[in-house]
C-alpha positions as CSV (number, residue, x, y, z in Angstrom):
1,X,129.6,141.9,-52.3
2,X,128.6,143.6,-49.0
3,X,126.4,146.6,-49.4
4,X,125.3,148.9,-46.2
5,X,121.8,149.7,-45.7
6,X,122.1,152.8,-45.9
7,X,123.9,152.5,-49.5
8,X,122.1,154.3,-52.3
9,X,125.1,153.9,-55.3
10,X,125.5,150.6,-56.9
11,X,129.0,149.9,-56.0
12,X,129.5,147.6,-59.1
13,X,128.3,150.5,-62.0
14,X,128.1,153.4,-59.7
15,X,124.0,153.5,-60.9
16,X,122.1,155.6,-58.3
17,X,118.7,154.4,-56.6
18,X,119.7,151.2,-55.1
19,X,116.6,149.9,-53.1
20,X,116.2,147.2,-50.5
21,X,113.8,145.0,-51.1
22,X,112.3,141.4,-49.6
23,X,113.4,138.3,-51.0
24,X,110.3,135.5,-50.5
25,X,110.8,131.5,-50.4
26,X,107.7,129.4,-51.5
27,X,108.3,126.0,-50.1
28,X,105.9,124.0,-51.4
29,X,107.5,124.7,-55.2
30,X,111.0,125.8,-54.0
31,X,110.7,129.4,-56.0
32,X,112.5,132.2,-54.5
33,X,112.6,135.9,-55.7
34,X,111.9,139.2,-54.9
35,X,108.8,140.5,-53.2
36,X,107.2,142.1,-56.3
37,X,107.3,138.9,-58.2
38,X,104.5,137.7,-56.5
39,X,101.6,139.2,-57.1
40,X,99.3,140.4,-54.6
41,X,96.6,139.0,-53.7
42,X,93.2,139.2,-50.8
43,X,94.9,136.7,-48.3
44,X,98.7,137.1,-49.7
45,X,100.1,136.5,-52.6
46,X,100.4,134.0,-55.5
47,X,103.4,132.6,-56.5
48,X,104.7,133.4,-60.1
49,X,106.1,129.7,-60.8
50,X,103.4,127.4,-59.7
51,X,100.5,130.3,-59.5
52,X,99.4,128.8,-56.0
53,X,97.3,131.2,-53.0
54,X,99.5,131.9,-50.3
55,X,98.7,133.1,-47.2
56,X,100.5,135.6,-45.3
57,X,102.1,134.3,-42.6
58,X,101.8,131.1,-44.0
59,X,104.8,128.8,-43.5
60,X,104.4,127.6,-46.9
61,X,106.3,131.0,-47.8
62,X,108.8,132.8,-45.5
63,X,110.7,135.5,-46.3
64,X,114.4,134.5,-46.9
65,X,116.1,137.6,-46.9
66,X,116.8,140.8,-48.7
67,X,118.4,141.7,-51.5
68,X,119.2,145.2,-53.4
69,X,118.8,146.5,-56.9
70,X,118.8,149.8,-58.7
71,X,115.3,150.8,-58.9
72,X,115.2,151.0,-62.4
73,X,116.6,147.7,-63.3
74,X,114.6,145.5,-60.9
75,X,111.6,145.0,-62.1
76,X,112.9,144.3,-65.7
């Protein structure tokens, strides 16, 4: 479903507050999820599936995209 940036109603249940957030790929365990998955950490972040360092900027982990939630249900 296409949503414009500029879109704050979910246009499935018509729930206000949709954000745009980053969607990270960590490539040496093939996880990918949103941004605030991962926590943060002093150089990066650590990956929530194999709890690995990674490094900003690292190629290890790229960001892959965005994605959009309400902001209420996306970090259930």
């Amino acid at each position: 479903m296409q949503i414009e940036s500029d879109q704050t109603v979910c246009p499935a249940c018509g729930a206000e507050g949709l954000e745009i957030f980053p969607v990270l790929h960590h490539m040496m365990c093939a996880y990918v999820g949103p941004q605030y998955d991962f926590a943060p950490a002093a150089a990066g972040y650590i990956c929530p599936k194999c709890r690995r360092d990674i490094v900003s900027g690292d190629l290890a982990c790229e960001s892959w995209g965005q994605a959009r939630a309400v902001s209420d249900v996306a970090r259930r």
